[in-house]
C-alpha positions in Angstrom: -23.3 16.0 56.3 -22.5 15.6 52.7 -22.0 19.1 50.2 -25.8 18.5 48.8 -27.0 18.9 52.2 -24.2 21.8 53.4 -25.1 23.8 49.8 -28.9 23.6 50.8 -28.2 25.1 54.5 -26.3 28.2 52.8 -29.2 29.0 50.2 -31.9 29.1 52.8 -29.4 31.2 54.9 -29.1 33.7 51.9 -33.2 33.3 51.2 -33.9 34.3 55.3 -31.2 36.4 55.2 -33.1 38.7 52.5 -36.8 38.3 54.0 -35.5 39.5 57.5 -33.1 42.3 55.7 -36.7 43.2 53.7 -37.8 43.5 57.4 -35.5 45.3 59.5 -35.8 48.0 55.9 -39.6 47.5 56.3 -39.3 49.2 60.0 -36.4 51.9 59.3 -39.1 52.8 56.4 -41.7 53.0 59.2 -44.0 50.5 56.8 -45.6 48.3 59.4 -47.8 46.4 57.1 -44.8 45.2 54.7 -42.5 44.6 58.6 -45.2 42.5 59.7 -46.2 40.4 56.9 -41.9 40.1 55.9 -41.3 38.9 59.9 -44.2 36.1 59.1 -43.0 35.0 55.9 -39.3 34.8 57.2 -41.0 32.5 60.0 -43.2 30.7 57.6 -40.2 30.1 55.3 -37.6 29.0 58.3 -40.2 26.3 59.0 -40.2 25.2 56.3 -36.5 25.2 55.0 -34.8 24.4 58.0 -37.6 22.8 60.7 -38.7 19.9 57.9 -34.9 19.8 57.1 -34.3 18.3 60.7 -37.1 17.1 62.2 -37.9 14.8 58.8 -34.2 14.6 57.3 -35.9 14.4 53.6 -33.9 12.3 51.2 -31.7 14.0 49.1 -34.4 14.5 45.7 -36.0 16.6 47.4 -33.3 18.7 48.3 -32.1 18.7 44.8 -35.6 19.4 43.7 -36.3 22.8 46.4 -32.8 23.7 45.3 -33.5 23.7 41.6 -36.7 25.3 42.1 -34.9 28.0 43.4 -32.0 28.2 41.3 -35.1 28.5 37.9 -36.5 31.4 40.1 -33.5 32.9 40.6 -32.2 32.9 36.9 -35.4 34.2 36.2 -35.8 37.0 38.5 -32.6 38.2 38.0 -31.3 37.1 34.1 -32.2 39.1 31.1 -35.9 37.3 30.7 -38.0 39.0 28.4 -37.8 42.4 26.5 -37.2 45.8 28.0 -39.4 48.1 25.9 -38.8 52.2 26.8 -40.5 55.5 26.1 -41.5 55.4 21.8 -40.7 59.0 20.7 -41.0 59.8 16.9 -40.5 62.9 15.2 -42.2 65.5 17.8 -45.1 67.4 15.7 -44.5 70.6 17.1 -43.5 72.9 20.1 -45.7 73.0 23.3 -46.7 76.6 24.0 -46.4 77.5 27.7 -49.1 79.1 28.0 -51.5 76.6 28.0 -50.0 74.7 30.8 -52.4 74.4 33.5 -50.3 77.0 36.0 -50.2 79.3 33.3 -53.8 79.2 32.9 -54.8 79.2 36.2 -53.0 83.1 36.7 -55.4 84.3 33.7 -57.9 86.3 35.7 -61.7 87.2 34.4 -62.0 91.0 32.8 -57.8 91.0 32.2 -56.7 91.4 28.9 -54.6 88.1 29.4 -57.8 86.2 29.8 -59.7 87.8 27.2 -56.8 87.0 25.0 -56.0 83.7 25.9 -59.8 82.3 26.0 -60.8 83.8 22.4 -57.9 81.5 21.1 -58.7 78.2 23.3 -62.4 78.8 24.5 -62.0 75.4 25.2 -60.3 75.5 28.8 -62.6 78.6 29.5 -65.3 76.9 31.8 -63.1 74.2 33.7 -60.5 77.4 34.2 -63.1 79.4 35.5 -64.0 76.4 38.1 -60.7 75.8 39.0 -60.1 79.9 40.0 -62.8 79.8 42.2 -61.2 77.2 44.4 -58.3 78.5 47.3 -54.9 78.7 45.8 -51.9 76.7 47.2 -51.1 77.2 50.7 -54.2 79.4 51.5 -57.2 79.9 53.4 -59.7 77.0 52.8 -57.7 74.5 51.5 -57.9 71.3 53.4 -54.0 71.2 55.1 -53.7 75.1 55.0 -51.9 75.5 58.4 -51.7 79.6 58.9 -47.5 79.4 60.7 -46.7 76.6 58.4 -48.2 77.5 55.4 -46.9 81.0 54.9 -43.1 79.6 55.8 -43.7 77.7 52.8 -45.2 80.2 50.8 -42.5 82.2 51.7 -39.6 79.8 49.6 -42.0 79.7 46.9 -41.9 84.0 47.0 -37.8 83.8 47.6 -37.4 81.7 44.1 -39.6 84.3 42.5 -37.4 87.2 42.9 -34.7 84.8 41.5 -36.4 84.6 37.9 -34.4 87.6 37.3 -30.8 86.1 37.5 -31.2 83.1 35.0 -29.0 85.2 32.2 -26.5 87.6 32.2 -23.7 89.1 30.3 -20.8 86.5 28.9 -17.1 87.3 29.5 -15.0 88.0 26.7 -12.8 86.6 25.5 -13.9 83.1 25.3 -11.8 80.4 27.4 -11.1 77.0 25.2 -11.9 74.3 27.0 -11.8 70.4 26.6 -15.2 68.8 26.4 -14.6 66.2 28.0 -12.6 67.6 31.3 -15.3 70.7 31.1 -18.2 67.8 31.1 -16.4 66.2 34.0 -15.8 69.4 36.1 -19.5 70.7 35.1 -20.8 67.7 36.5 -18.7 67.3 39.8 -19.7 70.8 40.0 -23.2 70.3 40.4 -23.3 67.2 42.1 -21.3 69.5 45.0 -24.0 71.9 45.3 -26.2 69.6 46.4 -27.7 67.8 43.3 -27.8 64.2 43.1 -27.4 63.4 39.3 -26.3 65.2 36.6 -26.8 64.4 33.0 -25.7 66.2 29.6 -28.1 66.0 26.3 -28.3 67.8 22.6 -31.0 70.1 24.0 -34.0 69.3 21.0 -35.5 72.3 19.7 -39.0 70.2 20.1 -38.6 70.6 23.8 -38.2 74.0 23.8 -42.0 76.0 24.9 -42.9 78.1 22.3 -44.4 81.4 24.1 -44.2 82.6 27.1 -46.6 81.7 29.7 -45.4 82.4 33.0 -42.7 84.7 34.6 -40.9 88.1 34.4 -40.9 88.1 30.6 -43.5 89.7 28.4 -46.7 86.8 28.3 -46.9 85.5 25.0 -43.6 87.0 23.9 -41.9 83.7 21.0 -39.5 82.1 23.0 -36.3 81.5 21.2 -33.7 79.3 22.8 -30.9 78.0 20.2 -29.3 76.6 22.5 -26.9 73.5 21.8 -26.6 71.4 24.8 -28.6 71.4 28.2 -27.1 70.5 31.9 -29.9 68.4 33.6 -29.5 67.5 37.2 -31.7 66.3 39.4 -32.7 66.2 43.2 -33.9 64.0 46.2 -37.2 64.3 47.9 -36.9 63.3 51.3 -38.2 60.2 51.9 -40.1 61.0 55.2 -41.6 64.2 54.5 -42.6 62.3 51.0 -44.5 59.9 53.1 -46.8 62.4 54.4 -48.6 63.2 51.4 -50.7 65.2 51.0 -50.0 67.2 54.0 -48.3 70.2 54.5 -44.8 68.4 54.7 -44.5 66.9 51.1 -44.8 70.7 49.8 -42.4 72.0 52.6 -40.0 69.5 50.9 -40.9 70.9 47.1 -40.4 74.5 47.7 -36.7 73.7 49.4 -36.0 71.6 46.6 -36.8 74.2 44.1 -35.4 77.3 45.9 -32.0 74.5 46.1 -32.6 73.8 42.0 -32.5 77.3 41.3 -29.7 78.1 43.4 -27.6 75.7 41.7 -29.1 76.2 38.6 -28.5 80.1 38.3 -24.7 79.8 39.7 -23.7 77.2 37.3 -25.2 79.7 34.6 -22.7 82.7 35.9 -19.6 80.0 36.3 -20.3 78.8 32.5 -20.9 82.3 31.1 -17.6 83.7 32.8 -15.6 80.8 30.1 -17.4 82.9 27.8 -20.1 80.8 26.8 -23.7 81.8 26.8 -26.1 80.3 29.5 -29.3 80.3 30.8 -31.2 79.0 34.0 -34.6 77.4 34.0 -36.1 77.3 37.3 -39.6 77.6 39.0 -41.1 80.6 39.6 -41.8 80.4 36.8 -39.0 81.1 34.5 -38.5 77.7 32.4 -37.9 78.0 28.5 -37.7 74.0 28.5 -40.0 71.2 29.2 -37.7 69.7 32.0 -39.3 65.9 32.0 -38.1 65.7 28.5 -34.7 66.9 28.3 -33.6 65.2 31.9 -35.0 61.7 29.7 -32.4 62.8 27.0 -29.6 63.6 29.7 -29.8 59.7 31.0 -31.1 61.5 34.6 -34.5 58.6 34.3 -37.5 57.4 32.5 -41.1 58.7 32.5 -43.4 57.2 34.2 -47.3 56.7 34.2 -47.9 59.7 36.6 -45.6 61.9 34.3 -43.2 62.2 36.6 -39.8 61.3 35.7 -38.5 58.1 37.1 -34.4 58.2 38.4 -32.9 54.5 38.5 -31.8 55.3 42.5 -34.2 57.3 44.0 -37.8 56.8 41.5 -40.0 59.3 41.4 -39.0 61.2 44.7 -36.8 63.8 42.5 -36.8 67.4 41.4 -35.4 69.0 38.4 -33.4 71.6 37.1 -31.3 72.6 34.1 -29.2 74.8 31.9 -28.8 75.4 28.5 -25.7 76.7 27.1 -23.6 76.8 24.1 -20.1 75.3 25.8 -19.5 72.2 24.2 -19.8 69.2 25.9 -20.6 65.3 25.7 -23.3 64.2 25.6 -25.1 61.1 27.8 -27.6 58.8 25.9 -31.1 57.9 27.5 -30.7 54.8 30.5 -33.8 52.6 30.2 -34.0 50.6 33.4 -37.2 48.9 33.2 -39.8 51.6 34.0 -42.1 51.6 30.9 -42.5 47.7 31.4 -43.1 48.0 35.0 -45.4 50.7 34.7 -47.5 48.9 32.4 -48.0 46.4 34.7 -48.5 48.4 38.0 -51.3 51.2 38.1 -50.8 52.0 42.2 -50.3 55.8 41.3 -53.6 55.7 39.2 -55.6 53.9 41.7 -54.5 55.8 44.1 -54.7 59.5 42.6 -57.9 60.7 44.8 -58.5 63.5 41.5 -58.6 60.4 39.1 -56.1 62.2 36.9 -53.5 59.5 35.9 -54.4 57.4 33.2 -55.4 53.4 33.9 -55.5 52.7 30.3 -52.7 52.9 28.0 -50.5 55.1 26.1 -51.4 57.9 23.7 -49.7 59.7 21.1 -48.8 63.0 22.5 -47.4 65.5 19.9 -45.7 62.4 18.3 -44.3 61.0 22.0 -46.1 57.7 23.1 -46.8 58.1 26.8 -49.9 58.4 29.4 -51.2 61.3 29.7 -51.7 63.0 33.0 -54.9 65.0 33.3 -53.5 68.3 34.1 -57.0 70.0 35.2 -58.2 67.4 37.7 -54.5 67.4 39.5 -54.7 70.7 40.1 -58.0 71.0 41.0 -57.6 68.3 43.9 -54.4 70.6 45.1 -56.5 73.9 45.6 -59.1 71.5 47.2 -56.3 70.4 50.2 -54.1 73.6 49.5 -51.0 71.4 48.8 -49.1 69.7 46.1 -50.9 66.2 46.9 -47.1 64.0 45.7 -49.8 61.0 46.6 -48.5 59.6 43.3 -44.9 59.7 44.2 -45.6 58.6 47.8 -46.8 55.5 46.5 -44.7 54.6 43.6 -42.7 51.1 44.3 -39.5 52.9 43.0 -39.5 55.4 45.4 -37.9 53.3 48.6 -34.6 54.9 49.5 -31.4 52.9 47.9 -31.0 49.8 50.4 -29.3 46.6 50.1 -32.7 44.7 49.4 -34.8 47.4 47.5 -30.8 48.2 45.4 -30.9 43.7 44.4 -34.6 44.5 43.3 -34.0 47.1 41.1 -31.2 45.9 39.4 -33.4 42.6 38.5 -36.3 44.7 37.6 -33.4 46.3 35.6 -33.1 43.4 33.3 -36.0 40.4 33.7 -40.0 41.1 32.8 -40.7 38.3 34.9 -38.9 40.7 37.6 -40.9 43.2 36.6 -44.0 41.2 37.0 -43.1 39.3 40.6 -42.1 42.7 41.9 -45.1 44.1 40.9 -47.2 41.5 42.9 -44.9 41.7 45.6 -45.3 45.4 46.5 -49.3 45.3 46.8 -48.8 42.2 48.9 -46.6 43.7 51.5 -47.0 47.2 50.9 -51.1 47.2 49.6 -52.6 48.5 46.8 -54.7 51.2 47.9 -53.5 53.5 50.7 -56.0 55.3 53.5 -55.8 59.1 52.5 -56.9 61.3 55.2 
């Protein structure tokens, strides 16, 4: 056996050793479809690598030729192939007011002073708002999953982070500690990442991102909202993958609420630790007491990149993530936006918008929002599909190809998705072959 024919032998090894890896991942995921059809093509492919390889001894061109095939699809897969395009943002137009975001909305009841106020400005969202308050709210009667024992546990987290709105600022000590930003950066980030986040990420917080009027929360509704603020701490937060696979039952908003009840805890202690250096510092947590748009400023911080559901995208875990932040004055360095592929990818995969059942994510393309080019989620039709099952649906995220959990095969296909468009455009492919491209929702 001569080195052409040993070096063959060792790169179908690697090539089986991936498919049947792909497998054995496929069945710890508990994704039968993509186990099954990975087991088959690891057998279709031993055939014939290693079956014609001794039963027919081919001459050595057509080793050379199967090993040069693979070697062009290999240094195309995983080279820098193709541009890497990410999220266009030019000079944002203006500030987004809070309340008219769709949960905001929603709490405007008919004959309150709120709603009379708020509709004679947009009369606009009067009619679909109207519609959407006569459906069941979240994790009540007559919404499809509502589940009376497991429902109000849930609701019950959701009630917990509401009497935490209150502790999101506080007095600073005095006097002032000096500190080094870099070590401070450092600590605040090993700080966070202790608590139970699972990236951290520092950015100039953009005055742009900051909502404009109150909306939601303890604070006076339609109070300005002024935030001068220098720098925001943006960390983020796994979703299970399990309980994410249930969507939309009951399970996937089980896992929200715990993740925001953790966001806020770490979110309001880091605030107290920062303002006892003597530095001002605020939480921004659900409940709703958020001053920032989060998707926006955890882009900045280098924590992911926006996807086409809206959701932002994290390079380890995709779109199965929470967020949570603090602004503060205490100097620190900053981390630059990480694009990774997403924008590309997303263009060329639309699972999350074929399989929204409220039609809300966008199939087309981009749109200029406020001067940021990005898809546009329709806000109205999400939330009216959630009071319909009484859940937060996460259908979206369920299905997103960067949501696997980190694993040695789905970890080598992100990092060449990382860096090649034809990557990008294979992995694409591959996913609705092994995974499909419309999923049975109950």
């Amino acid at each position: 056996m001569d080195y052409l024919q040993i070096l063959y032998l060792i790169v179908g090894g690697l090539i089986g050793l991936f498919i049947e890896s792909f497998s054995i991942t496929s069945l710890r995921e508990n994704q039968l479809r993509a186990a099954t059809l990975s087991s088959t093509l690891f057998m279709v492919f031993a055939l014939i690598w290693f079956a014609s390889y001794f039963i027919f001894s081919p001459p050595d061109i057509i080793l050379i030729v199967a090993l040069i095939v693979v070697l062009v699809l290999a240094t195309l897969f995983f080279m820098p192939v193709g541009s890497t395009s990410s999220l266009k943002a030019g000079p944002v137009t203006g500030r987004f007011d809070e309340r008219d975001v769709v949960f905001s909305r929603e709490e405007y009841q008919p004959g309150s002073d709120r709603y009379g106020q708020y509709y004679s400005m947009h009369p606009e969202y009067r009619s679909v708002d109207d519609a959407i308050r006569k459906l069941p709210e979240l994790l009540q009667p007559g919404g499809r999953y509502y589940d009376p024992i497991e429902s109000a546990r849930i609701d019950a987290i959701f009630d917990e982070i509401q009497t935490m709105t209150t502790r999101v600022d506080g007095p600073v000590s005095n006097p002032r500690q000096q500190v080094d930003p870099t070590e401070i950066t450092k600590a605040i980030k090993q700080n966070v990442l202790q608590m139970g986040a699972d990236d951290a990420g520092i950015a100039e917080l953009d005055p742009m991102h900051v909502y404009s009027h109150v909306g939601r929360g303890p604070h006076p509704w339609g109070e300005p909202i002024v935030n001068n603020h220098r720098y925001v701490v943006a960390f983020s937060l796994e979703m299970r993958y399990d309980p994410v696979q249930t969507a939309p039952d009951l399970p996937i908003t089980a896992e929200t609420a715990s993740r925001y009840l953790l966001g806020a805890q770490i979110s309001i202690e880091l605030a107290e630790y920062i303002r006892s250096l003597g530095y001002p510092a605020r939480a921004h947590i659900s409940g709703s007491n958020y001053q920032i748009i989060l998707p926006a400023v955890a882009h900045n911080a280098g924590l992911g990149e926006l996807g086409r559901m809206g959701y932002l995208i994290s390079p380890r875990l995709g779109a199965r993530i929470r967020l949570g932040a603090v602004t503060t004055d205490l100097p620190l360095v900053v981390d630059k936006p990480v694009p990774f592929g997403v924008w590309d990818f997303c263009k060329r995969c639309l699972k999350c918008a074929i399989n929204c059942p409220a039609g809300a994510i966008s199939a087309a393309g981009t749109s200029d929002v406020r001067g940021v080019h990005k898809w546009q989620l329709n806000a109205e039709q999400c939330l009216r599909y959630w009071r319909t099952i009484g859940t937060d649906c996460g259908i979206c995220m369920k299905v997103c190809p960067y949501s696997h959990p980190p694993s040695f095969v789905h970890n080598i296909v992100r990092a060449a998705i990382r860096r090649s468009s034809f990557a990008r455009t294979v992995s694409v492919w591959g996913d609705e072959f092994f995974y499909g491209r419309k999923l049975a929702v109950n």
